[in-house]
Biotite code that builds the C-alpha atoms (Angstrom):
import biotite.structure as struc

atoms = struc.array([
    struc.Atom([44.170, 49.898, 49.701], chain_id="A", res_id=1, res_name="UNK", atom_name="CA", element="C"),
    struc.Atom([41.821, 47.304, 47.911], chain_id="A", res_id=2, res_name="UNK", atom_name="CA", element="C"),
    struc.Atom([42.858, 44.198, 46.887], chain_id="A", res_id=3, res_name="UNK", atom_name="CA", element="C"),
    struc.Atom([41.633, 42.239, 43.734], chain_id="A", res_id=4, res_name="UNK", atom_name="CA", element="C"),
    struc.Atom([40.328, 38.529, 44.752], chain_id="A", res_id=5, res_name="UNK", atom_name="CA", element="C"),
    struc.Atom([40.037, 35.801, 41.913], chain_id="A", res_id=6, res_name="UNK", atom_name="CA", element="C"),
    struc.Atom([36.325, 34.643, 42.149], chain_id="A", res_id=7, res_name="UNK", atom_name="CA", element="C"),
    struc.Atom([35.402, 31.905, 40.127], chain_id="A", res_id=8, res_name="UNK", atom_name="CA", element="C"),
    struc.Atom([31.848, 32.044, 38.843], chain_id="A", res_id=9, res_name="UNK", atom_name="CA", element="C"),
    struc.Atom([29.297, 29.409, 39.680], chain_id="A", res_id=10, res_name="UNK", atom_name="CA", element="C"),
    struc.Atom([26.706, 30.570, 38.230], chain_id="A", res_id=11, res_name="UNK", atom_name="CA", element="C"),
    struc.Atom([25.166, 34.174, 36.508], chain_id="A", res_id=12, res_name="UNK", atom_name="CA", element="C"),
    struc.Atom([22.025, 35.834, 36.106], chain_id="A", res_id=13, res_name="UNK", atom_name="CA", element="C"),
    struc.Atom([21.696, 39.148, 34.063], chain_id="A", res_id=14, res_name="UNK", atom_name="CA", element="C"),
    struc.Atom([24.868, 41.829, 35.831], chain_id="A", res_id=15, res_name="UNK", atom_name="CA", element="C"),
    struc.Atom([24.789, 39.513, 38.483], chain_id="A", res_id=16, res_name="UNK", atom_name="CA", element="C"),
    struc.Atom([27.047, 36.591, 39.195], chain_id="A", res_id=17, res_name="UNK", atom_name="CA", element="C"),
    struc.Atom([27.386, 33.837, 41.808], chain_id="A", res_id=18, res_name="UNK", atom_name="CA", element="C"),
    struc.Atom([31.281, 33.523, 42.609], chain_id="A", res_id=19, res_name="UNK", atom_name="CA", element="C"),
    struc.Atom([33.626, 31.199, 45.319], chain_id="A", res_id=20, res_name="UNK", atom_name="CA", element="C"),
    struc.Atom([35.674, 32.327, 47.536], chain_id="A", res_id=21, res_name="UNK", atom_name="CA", element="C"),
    struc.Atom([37.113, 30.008, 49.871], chain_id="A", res_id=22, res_name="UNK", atom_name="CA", element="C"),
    struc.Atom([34.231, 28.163, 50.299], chain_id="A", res_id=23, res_name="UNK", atom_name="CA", element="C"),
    struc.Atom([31.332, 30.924, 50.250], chain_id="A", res_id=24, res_name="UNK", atom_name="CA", element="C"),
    struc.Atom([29.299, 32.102, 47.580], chain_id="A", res_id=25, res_name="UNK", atom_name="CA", element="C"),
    struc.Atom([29.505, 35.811, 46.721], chain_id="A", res_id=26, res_name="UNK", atom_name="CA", element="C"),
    struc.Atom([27.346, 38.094, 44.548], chain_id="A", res_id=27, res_name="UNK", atom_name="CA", element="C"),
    struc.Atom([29.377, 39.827, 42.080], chain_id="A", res_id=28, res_name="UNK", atom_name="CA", element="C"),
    struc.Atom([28.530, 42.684, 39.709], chain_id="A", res_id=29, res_name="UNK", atom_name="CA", element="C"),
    struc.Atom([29.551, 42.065, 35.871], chain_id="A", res_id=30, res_name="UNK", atom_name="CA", element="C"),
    struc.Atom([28.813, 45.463, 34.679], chain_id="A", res_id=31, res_name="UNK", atom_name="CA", element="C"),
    struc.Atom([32.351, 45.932, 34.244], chain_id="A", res_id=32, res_name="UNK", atom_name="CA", element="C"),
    struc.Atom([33.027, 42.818, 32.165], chain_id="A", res_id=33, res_name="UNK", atom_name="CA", element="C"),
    struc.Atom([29.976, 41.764, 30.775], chain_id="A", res_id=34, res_name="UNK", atom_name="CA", element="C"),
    struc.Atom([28.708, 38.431, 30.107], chain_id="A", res_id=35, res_name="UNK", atom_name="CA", element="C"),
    struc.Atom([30.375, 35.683, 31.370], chain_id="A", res_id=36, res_name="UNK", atom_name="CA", element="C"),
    struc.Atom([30.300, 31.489, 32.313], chain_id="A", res_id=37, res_name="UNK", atom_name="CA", element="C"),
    struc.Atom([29.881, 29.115, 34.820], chain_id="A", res_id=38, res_name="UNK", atom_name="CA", element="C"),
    struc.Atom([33.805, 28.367, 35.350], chain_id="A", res_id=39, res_name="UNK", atom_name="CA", element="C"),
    struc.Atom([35.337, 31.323, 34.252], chain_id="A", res_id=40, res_name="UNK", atom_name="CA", element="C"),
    struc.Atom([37.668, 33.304, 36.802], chain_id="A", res_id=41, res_name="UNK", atom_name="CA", element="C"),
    struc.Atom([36.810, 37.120, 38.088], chain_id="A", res_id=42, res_name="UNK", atom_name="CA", element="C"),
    struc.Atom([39.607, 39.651, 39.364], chain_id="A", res_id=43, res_name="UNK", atom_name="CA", element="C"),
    struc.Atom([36.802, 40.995, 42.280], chain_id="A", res_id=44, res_name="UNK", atom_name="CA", element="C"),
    struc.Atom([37.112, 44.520, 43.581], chain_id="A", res_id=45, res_name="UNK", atom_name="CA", element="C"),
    struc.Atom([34.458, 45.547, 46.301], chain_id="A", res_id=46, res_name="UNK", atom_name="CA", element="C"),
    struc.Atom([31.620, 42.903, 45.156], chain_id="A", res_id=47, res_name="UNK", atom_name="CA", element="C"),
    struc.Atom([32.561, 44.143, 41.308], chain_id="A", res_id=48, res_name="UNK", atom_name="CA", element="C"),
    struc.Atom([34.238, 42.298, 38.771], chain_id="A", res_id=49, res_name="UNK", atom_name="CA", element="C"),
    struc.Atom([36.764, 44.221, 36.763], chain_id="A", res_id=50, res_name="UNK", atom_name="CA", element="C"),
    struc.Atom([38.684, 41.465, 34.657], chain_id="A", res_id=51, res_name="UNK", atom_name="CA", element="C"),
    struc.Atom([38.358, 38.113, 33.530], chain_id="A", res_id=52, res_name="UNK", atom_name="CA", element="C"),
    struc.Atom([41.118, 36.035, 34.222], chain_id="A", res_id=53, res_name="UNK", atom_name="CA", element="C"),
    struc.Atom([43.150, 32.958, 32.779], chain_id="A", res_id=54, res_name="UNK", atom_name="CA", element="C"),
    struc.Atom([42.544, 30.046, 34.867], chain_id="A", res_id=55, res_name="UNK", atom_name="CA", element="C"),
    struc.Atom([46.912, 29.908, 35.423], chain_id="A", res_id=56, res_name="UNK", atom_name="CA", element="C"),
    struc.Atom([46.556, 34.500, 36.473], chain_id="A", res_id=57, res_name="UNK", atom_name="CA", element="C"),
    struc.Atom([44.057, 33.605, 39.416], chain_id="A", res_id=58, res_name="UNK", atom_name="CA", element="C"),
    struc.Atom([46.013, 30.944, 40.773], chain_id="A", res_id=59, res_name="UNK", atom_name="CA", element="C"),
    struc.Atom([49.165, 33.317, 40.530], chain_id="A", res_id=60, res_name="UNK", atom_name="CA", element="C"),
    struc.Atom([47.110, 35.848, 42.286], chain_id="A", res_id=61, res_name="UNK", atom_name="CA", element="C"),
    struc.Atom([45.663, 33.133, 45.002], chain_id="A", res_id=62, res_name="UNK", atom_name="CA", element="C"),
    struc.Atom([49.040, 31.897, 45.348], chain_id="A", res_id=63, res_name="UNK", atom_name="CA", element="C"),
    struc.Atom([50.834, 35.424, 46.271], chain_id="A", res_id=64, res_name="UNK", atom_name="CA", element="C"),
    struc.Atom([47.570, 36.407, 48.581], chain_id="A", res_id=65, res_name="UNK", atom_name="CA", element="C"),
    struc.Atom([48.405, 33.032, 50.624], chain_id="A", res_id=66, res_name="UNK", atom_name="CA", element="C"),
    struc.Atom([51.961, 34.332, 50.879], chain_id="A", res_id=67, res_name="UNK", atom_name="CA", element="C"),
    struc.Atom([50.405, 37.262, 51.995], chain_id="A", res_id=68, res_name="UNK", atom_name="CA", element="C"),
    struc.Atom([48.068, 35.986, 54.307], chain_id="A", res_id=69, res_name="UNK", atom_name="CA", element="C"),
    struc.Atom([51.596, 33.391, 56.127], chain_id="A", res_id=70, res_name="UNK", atom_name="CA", element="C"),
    struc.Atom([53.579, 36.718, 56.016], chain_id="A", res_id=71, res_name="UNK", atom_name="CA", element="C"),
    struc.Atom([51.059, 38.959, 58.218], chain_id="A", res_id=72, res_name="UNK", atom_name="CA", element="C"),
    struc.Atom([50.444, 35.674, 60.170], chain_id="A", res_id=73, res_name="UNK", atom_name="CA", element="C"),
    struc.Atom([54.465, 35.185, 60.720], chain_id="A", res_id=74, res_name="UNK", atom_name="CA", element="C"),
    struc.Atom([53.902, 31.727, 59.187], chain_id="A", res_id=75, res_name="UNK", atom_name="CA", element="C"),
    struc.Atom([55.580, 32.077, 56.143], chain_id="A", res_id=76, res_name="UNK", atom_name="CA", element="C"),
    struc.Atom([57.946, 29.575, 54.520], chain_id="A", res_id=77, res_name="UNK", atom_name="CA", element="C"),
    struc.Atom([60.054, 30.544, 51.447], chain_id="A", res_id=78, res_name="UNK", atom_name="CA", element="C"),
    struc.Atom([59.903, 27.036, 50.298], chain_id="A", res_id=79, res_name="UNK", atom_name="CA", element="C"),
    struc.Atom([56.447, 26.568, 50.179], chain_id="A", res_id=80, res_name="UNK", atom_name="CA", element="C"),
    struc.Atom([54.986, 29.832, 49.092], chain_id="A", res_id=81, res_name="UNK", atom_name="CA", element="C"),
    struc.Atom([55.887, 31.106, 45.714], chain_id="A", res_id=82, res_name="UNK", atom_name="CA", element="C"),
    struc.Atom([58.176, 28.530, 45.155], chain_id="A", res_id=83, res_name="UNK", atom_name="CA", element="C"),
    struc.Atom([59.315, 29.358, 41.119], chain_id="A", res_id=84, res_name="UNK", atom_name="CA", element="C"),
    struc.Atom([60.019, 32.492, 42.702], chain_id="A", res_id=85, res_name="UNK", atom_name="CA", element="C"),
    struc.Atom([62.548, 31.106, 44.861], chain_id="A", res_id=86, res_name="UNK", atom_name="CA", element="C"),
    struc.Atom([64.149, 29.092, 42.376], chain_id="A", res_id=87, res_name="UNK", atom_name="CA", element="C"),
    struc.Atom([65.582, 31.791, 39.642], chain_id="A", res_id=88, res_name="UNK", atom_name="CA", element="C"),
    struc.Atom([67.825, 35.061, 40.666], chain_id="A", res_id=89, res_name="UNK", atom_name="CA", element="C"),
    struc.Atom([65.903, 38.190, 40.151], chain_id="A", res_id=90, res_name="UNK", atom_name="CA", element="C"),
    struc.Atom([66.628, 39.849, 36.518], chain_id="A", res_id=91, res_name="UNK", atom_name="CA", element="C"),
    struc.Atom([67.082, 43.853, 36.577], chain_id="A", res_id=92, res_name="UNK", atom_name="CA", element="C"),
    struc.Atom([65.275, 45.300, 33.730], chain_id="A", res_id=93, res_name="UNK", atom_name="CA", element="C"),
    struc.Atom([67.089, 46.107, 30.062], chain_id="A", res_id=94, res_name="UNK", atom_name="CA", element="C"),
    struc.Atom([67.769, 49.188, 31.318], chain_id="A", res_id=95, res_name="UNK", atom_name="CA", element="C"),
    struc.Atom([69.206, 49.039, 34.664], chain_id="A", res_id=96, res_name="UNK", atom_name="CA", element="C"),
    struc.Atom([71.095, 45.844, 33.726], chain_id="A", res_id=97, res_name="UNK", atom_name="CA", element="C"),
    struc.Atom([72.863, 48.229, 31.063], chain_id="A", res_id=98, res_name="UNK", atom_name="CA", element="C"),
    struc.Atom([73.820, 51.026, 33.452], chain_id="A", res_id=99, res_name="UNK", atom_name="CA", element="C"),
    struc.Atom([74.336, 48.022, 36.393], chain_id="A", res_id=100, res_name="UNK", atom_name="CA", element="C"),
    struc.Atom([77.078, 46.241, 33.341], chain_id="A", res_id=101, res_name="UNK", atom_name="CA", element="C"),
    struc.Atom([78.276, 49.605, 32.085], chain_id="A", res_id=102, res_name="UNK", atom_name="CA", element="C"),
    struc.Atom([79.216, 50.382, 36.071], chain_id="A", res_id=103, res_name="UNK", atom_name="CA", element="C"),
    struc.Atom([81.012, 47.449, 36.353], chain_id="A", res_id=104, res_name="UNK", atom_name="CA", element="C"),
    struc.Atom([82.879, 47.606, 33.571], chain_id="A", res_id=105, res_name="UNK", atom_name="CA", element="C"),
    struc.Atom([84.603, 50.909, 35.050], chain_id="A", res_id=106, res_name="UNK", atom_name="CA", element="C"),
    struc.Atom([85.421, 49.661, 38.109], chain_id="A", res_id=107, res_name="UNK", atom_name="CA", element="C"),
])
């Protein structure tokens, strides 16, 4: 399984970018996604760029791979990680909240 990693860019030079990641620089391909800027965020695949990301999607995705990261550690705390996730009841898509209601409705 490969996991995406938001990058952000420092810095680019032809295909080539220079990205951090927890500290380190990285050099990440752009063939992918062509031309980007200092600042902008990278969803990074094996040292290759395959999406440019919304400042608000990479810390989504940095959020959930900390959650990650607690769970496989067995330090994870439900109200610290993912927190807005935690605060709402999960919603059932159209669908199965039809057939879920229409269930109910003949018991």
């Amino acid at each position: 399984m490969c996991l995406g990693i938001p990058m952000q860019v420092e810095s680019c030079q032809a295909q080539l970018a220079q990205c951090h990641y927890r500290g380190e620089l990285q050099t990440v391909d752009l063939s992918l996604v062509g031309p980007v800027a200092a600042g902008d965020w990278l969803l990074v695949f094996s040292d290759a760029a395959r999406e440019i990301l919304a400042p608000q999607q990479a810390r989504d995705i940095l959020e959930a791979l900390e959650a990650l990261e607690a769970v496989m550690n067995g330090h994870y705390d439900p109200a610290h990680y993912l927190v807005e996730l935690n605060q709402r009841e999960p919603q059932l898509p159209p669908h199965l909240q039809a057939q879920f209601d229409q269930q109910r409705t003949l018991e």
